[in-house]
One Martini backbone bead per residue (centre of mass of N, CA, C, O) as a GRO file, in nm:
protein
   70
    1UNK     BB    1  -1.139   1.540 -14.607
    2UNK     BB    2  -0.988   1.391 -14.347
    3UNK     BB    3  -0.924   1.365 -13.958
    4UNK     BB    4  -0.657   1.226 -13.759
    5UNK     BB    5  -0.505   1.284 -13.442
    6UNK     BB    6  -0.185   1.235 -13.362
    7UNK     BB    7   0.062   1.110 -13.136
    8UNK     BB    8   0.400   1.200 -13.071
    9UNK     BB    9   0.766   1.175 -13.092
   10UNK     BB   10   1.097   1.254 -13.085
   11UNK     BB   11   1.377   1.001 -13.173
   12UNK     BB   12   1.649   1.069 -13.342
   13UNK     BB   13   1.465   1.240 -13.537
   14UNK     BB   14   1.212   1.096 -13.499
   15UNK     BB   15   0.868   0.990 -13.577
   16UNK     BB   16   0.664   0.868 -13.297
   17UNK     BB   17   0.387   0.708 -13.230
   18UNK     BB   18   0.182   0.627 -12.980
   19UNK     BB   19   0.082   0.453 -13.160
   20UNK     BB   20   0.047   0.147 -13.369
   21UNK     BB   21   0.095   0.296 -13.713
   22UNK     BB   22   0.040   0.230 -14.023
   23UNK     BB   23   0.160   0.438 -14.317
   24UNK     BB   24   0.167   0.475 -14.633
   25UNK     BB   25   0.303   0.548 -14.861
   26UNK     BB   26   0.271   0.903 -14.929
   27UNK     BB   27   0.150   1.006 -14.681
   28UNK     BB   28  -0.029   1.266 -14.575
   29UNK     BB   29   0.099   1.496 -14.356
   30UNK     BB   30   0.065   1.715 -14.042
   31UNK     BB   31   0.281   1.911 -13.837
   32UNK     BB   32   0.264   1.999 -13.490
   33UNK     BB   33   0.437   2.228 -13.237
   34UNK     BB   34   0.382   2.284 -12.909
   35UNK     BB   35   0.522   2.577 -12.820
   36UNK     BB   36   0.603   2.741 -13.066
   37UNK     BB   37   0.740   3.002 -13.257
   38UNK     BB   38   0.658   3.149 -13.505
   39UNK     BB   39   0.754   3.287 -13.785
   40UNK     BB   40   0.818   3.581 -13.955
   41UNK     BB   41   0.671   3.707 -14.181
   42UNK     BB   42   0.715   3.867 -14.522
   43UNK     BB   43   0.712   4.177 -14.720
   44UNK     BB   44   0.793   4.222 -15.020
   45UNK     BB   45   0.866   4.398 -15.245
   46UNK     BB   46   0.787   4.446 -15.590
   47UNK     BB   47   0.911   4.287 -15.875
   48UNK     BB   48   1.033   4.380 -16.203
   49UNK     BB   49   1.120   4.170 -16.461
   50UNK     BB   50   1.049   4.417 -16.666
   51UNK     BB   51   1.173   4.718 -16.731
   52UNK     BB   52   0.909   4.779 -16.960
   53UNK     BB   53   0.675   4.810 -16.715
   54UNK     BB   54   0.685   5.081 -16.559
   55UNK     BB   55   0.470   5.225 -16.668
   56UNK     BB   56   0.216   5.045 -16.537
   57UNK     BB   57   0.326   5.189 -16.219
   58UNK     BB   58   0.271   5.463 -16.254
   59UNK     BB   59   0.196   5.769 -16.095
   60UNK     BB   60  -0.129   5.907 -16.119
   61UNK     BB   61  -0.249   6.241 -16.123
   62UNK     BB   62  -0.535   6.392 -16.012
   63UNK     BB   63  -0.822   6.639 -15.997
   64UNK     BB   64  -1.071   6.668 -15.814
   65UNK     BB   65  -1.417   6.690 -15.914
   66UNK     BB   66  -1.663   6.818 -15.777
   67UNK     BB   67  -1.782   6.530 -15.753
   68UNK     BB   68  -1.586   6.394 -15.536
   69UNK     BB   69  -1.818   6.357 -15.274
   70UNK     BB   70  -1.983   6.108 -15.357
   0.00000   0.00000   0.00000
């Protein structure tokens, strides 16, 4: 996949490119936005789509066994 780096502007809300480039219908492009800050993405805890699964999750004691600093 190759890349080229076009600058533009946005004036009412769409997006002009400053040089003059037609790009044929459903090129994908990616959209980069010098000085935003990006959003804080979240961590949620997994949920269980079936509580029937909730024992393959229960947590298991062992007590550790002589050898088990090796």
């Amino acid at each position: 996949m190759g890349l080229r780096v076009l600058e533009g502007v946005v004036e009412r809300g769409q997006i002009r490119l400053r040089e003059n480039l037609e790009l044929p219908d459903n090129t994908r492009v990616y959209i980069i936005i010098p000085g935003e800050q990006a959003e804080v993405g979240h961590i949620y805890s997994p949920r269980l789509l079936n509580r029937s699964d909730l024992p393959d999750f229960q947590l298991e004691v062992r007590e550790a066994g002589p050898d088990a600093n090796i």
